[in-house]
C-alpha positions as CSV (number, residue, x, y, z in Angstrom):
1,X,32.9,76.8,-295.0
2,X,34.3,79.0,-297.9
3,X,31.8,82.1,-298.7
4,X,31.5,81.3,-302.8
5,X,30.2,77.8,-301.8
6,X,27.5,79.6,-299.6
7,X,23.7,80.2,-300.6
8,X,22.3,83.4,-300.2
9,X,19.9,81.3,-298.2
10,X,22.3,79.5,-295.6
11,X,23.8,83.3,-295.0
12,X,20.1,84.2,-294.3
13,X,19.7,81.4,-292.4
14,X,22.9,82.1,-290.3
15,X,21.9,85.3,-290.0
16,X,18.6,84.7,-288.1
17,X,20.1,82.1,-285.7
18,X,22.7,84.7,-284.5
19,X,19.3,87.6,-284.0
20,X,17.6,84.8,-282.5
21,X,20.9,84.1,-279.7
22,X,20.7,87.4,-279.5
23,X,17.2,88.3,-278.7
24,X,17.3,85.2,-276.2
25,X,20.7,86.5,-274.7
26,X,18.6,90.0,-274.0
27,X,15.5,88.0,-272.5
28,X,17.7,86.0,-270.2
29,X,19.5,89.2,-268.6
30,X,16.6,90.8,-268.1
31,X,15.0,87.4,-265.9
32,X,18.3,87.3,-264.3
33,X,17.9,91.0,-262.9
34,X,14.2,90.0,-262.1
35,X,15.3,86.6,-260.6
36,X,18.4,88.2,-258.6
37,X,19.9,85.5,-260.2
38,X,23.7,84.7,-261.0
39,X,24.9,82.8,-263.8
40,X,28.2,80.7,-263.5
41,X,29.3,79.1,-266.8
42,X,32.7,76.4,-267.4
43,X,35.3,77.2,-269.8
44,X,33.9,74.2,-272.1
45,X,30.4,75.7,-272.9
46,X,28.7,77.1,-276.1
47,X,30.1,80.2,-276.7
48,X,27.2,82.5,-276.7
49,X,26.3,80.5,-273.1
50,X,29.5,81.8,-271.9
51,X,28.8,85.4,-273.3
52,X,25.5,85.4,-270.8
53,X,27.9,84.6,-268.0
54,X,28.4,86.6,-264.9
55,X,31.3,84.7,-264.3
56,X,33.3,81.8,-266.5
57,X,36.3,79.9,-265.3
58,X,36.7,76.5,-264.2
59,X,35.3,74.1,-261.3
60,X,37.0,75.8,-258.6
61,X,36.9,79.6,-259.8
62,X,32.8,78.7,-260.2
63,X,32.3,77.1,-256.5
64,X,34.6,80.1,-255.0
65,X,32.0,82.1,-257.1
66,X,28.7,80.0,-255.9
67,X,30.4,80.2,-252.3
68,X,30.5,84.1,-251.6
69,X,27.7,85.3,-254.4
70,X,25.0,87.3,-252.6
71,X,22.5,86.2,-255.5
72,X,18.9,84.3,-254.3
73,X,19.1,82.3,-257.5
74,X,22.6,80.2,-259.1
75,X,22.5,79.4,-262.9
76,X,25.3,76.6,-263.2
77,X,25.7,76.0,-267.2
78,X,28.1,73.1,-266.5
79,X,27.3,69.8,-265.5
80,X,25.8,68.0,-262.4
81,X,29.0,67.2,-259.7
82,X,29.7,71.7,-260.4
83,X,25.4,72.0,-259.6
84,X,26.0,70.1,-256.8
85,X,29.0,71.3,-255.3
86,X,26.9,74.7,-255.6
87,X,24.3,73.6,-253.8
88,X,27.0,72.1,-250.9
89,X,28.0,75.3,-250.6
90,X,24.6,77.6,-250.8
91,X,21.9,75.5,-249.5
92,X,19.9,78.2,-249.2
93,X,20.0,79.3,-252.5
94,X,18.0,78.4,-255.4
95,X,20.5,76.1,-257.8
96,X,19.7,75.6,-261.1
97,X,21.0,72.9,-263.9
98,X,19.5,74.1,-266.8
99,X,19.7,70.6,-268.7
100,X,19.8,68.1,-266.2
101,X,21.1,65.3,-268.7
102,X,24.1,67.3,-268.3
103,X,26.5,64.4,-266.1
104,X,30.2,63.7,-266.2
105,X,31.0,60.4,-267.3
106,X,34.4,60.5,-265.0
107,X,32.1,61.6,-261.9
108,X,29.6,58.9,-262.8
109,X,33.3,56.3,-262.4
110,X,33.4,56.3,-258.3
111,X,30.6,55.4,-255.9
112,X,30.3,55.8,-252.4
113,X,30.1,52.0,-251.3
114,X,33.4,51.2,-253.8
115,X,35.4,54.1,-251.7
116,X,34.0,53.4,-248.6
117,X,35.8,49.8,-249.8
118,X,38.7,51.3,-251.0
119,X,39.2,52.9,-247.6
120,X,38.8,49.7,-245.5
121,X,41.4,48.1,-248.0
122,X,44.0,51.4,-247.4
123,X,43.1,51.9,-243.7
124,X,45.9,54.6,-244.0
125,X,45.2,56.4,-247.3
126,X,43.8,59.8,-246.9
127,X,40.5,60.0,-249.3
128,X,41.4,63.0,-251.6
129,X,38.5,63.3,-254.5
130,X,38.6,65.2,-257.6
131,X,35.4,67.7,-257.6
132,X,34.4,65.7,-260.3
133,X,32.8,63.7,-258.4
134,X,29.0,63.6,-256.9
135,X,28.0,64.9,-253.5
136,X,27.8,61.2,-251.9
137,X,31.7,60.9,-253.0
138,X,32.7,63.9,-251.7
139,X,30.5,63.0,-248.9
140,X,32.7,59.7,-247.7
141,X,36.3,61.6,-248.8
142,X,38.8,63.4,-246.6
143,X,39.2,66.6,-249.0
144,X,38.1,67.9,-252.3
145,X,40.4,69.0,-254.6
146,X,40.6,70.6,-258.4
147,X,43.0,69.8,-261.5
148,X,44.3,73.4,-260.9
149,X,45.0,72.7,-256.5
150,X,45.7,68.8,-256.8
151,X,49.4,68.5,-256.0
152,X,48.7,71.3,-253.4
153,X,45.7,69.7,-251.5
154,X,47.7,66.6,-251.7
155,X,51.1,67.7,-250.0
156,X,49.0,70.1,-247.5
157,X,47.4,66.6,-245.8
158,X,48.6,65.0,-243.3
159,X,49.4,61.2,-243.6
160,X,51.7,60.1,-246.3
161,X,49.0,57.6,-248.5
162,X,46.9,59.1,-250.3
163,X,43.9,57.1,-252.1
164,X,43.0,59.7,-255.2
165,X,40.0,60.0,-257.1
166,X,38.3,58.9,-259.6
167,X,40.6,60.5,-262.5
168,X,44.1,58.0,-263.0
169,X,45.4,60.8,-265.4
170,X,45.3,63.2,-262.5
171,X,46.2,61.2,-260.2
172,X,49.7,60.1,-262.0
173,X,50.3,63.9,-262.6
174,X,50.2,64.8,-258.7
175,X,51.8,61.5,-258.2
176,X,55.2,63.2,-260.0
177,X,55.0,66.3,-258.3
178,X,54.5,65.1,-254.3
179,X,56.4,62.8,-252.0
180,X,54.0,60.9,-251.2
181,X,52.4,57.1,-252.1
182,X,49.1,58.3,-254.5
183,X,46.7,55.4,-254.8
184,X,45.1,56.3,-257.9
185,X,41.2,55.2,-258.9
186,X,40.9,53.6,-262.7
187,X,38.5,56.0,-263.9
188,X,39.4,59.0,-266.7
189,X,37.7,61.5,-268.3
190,X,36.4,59.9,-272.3
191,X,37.7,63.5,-273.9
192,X,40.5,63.8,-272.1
193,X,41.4,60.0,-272.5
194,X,40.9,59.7,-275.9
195,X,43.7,62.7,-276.8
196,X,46.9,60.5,-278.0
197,X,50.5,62.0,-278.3
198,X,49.8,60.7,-282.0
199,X,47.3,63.5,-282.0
200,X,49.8,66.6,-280.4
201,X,52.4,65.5,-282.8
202,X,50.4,65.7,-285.9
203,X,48.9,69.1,-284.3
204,X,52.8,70.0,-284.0
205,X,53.6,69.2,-287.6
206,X,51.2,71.7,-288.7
207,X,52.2,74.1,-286.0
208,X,55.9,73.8,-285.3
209,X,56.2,77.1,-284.0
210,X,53.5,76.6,-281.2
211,X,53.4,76.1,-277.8
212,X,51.1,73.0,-276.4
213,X,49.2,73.5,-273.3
214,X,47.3,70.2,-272.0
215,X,45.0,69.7,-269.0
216,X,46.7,67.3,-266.5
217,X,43.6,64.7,-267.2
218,X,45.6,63.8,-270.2
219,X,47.2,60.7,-270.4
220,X,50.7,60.9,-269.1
221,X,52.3,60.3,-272.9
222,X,50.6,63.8,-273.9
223,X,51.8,65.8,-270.8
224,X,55.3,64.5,-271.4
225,X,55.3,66.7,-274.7
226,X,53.2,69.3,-273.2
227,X,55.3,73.0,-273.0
228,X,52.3,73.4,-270.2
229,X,50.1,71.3,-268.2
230,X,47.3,73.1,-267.2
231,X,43.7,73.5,-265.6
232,X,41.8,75.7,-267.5
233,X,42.4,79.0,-265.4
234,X,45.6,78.1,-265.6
235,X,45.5,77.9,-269.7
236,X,44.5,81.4,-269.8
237,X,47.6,82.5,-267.6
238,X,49.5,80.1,-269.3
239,X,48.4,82.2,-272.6
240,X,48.9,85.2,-271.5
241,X,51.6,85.2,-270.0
242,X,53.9,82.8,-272.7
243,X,56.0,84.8,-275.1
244,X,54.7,82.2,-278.0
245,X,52.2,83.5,-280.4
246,X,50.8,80.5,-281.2
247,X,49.1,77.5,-279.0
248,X,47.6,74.0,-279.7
249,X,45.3,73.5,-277.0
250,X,45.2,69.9,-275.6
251,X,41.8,69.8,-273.8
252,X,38.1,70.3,-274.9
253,X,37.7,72.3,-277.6
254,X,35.6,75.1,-276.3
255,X,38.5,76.7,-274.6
256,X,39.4,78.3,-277.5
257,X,36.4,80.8,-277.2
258,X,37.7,82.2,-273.3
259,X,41.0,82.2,-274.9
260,X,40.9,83.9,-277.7
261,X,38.6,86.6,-275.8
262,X,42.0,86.3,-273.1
263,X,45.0,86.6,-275.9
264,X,42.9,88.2,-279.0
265,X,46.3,89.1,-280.6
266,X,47.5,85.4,-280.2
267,X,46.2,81.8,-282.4
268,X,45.2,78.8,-280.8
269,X,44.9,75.4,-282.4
270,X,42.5,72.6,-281.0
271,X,43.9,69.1,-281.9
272,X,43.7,67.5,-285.5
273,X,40.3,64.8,-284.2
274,X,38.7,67.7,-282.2
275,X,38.3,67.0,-278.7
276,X,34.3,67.4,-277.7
277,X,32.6,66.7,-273.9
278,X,28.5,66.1,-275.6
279,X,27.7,66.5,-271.8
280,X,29.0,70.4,-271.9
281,X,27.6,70.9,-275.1
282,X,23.9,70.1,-273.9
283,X,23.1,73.8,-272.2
284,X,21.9,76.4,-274.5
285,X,20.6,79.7,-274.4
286,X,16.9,78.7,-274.8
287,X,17.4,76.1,-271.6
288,X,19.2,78.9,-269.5
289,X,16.2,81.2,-270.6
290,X,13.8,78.4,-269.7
291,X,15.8,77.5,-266.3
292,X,15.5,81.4,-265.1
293,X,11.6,81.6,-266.1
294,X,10.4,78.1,-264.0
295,X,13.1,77.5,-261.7
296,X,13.0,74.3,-263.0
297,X,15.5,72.0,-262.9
298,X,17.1,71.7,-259.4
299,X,19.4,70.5,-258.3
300,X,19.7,69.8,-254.2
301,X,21.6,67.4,-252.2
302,X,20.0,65.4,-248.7
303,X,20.9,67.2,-246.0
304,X,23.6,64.5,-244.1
305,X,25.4,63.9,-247.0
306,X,25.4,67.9,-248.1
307,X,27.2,68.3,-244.3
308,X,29.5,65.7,-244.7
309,X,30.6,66.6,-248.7
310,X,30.9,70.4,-247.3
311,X,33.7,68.8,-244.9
312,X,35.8,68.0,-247.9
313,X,34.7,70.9,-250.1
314,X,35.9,73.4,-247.3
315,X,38.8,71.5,-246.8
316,X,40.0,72.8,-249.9
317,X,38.8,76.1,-250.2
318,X,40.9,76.9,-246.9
319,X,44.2,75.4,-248.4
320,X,43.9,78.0,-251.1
C-alpha cells in the first residue's frame, strides 16, 4: 500500500486498530500480573501477540520455558501438540490455548494405533516423534525430539533403527546427518511442503546478494540450495551471526517479525507465494485477553498417557 492511494479514512481506520492492540496489550499485562500468569508465544504468531510475550522462541525453547516457569497459570499462543506438551510437563498448572481451533495439520498425520503398528512391523526401530505430535503419540514413542535437536536425539539413542515421526522432510534431513537406518512417517507440514526450489530461486533472482535460511521441514530440493537449514532459534543465530546483510527466509512468514526485532540493521525476504500456517494465525490479542479473564480454554491431558508422553518428552530435555 503506497500512502497517495490512501484515504484519510483508512489512515484513521489504521490508526484506531493499532490504539485498540494497544489498549488490549495494556489490559492483558495487567490480568497476567493478577493471574500470575506466563505467556509463551511461537515464532510464527501475530506480531503484536508476540509483543505480549514473556517469552518467544520455538517448540523446544517454549516447553524448556513451560518446564521450569514458577507461574500458576501458562498462556501457550501456539497451537495444540505445544499446549499439550505444556501441560505434560506442568500438570499442576493452569494451561491455557487461547483459540482451541488452533491444531497442526502435520501433528493431526500420526495416530497412536498406526505407530503402535508401525512398531510391531519394525520390532527394532526406536520410536523417535517430532513434538509435533499429540500427547497419545508421544505417549506410545521412545523420545521426543525438535527440528532444532533431531539429528542429536537421534544419534544419542541406542539401537541403530530408528522409526521417525510424523514429518518425512525432517526425517530425510536427520537421515543425512546420522549413521543410522531412519524409517521415516509420510506425513509433512502443508506450509512447509508446499515451498518449491522454484520458489527460493525466483526469491534469489530478486535477491542475489542474499543468504537463504530454510527450516529442515522443507522438502529436501529446497535445503539443497539452502546457505542454512534451520529451526527457528536457530534462524535468529543463523542471522545474527552471518556476515550477509540480506536473508530470504524459507519458512512461515511470521519469522520475519522476531528477526527483524534480532538483526534490525539487516533485511529479510519471505518467499515470492508467501508461506502462511492459518492454524498460527488464529490467536489474537482479544482471545489471549479473553483466555487470562475466564481461564477458558484448557487444555489437559488423561493422566496415564500424560506419564507415559512425559517419558519421551524428558528423554529429550536431558540429551540437551
Amino acid at each position: 500500500m503506497t500512502h497517495h492511494d490512501t484515504g484519510v479514512g483508512n489512515l484513521q481506520h489504521i490508526d484506531e486498530l493499532l490504539l485498540d492492540d494497544q489498549a488490549i496489550a495494556e489490559q492483558v499485562l495487567k490480568v497476567k500480573r493478577e493471574r500470575n500468569a506466563v505467556i509463551l508465544v511461537h515464532n510464527y504468531q501475530r506480531p503484536e501477540v508476540q509483543d505480549i510475550a514473556d517469552f518467544t522462541g520455538d517448540s523446544l525453547g517454549l516447553a524448556r520455558e513451560a518446564a521450569r516457569t514458577e507461574a500458576d497459570v501458562i498462556v501457550f499462543c501456539g497451537v495444540h501438540f505445544m499446549a499439550e506438551t505444556a501441560y505434560i510437563l506442568s500438570p499442576h498448572k493452569v494451561v491455557l490455548l487461547p483459540e482451541m481451533r488452533a491444531g497442526c495439520p502435520m501433528a493431526d498425520m500420526a495416530d497412536a494405533p498406526g505407530v503402535l503398528q508401525a512398531k510391531e512391523e519394525h520390532p527394532r526401530a526406536v520410536v523417535v516423534s517430532y513434538v509435533n505430535t499429540s500427547a497419545a503419540v508421544k505417549a506410545v514413542s521412545d523420545y521426543c525430539c525438535t527440528s532444532a535437536n533431531a539429528a542429536q536425539v537421534v544419534q544419542a539413542v541406542e539401537g541403530d533403527e530408528i522409526l521417525f515421526l510424523p514429518d518425512r522432510n525432517l526425517a530425510a534431513f536427520v537421515a543425512a546427518q546420522v549413521d543410522k537406518k531412519v524409517i521415516p512417517w509420510n506425513g509433512f507440514c502443508p506450509t512447509h511442503e508446499y515451498i518449491t526450489a522454484e520458489h527460493v530461486m525466483r526469491a534469489l533472482e530478486m535477491h542475489p546478494e542474499a543468504e537463504v535460511i530454510a527450516h529442515p521441514e522443507c522438502r529436501q530440493e529446497v535445503l539443497a540450495i539452502a546457505h542454512h537449514v534451520r529451526s527457528t532459534s536457530g534462524m535468529l543465530n543463523a542471522a545474527v551471526s552471518s556476515s550477509a546483510h540480506e536473508f530470504i527466509i524459507a519458512t512461515e512468514s511470521g519469522m520475519l517479525y522476531p528477526l527483524g526485532k534480532a538483526a534490525p540493521d539487516k533485511v529479510f525476504h519471505t518467499l515470492p507465494e508467501e508461506p502462511l500456517c492459518p492454524n498460527m494465525k488464529l490467536t489474537t490479542l482479544s482471545k489471549v485477553l479473553w483466555a487470562l479473564q475466564t481461564l477458558e480454554p484448557r487444555v489437559t491431558v488423561p493422566e496415564d498417557i500424560r506419564v507415559r508422553a512425559l517419558k519421551s518428552v524428558e528423554r529429550m530435555l536431558a540429551l540437551g
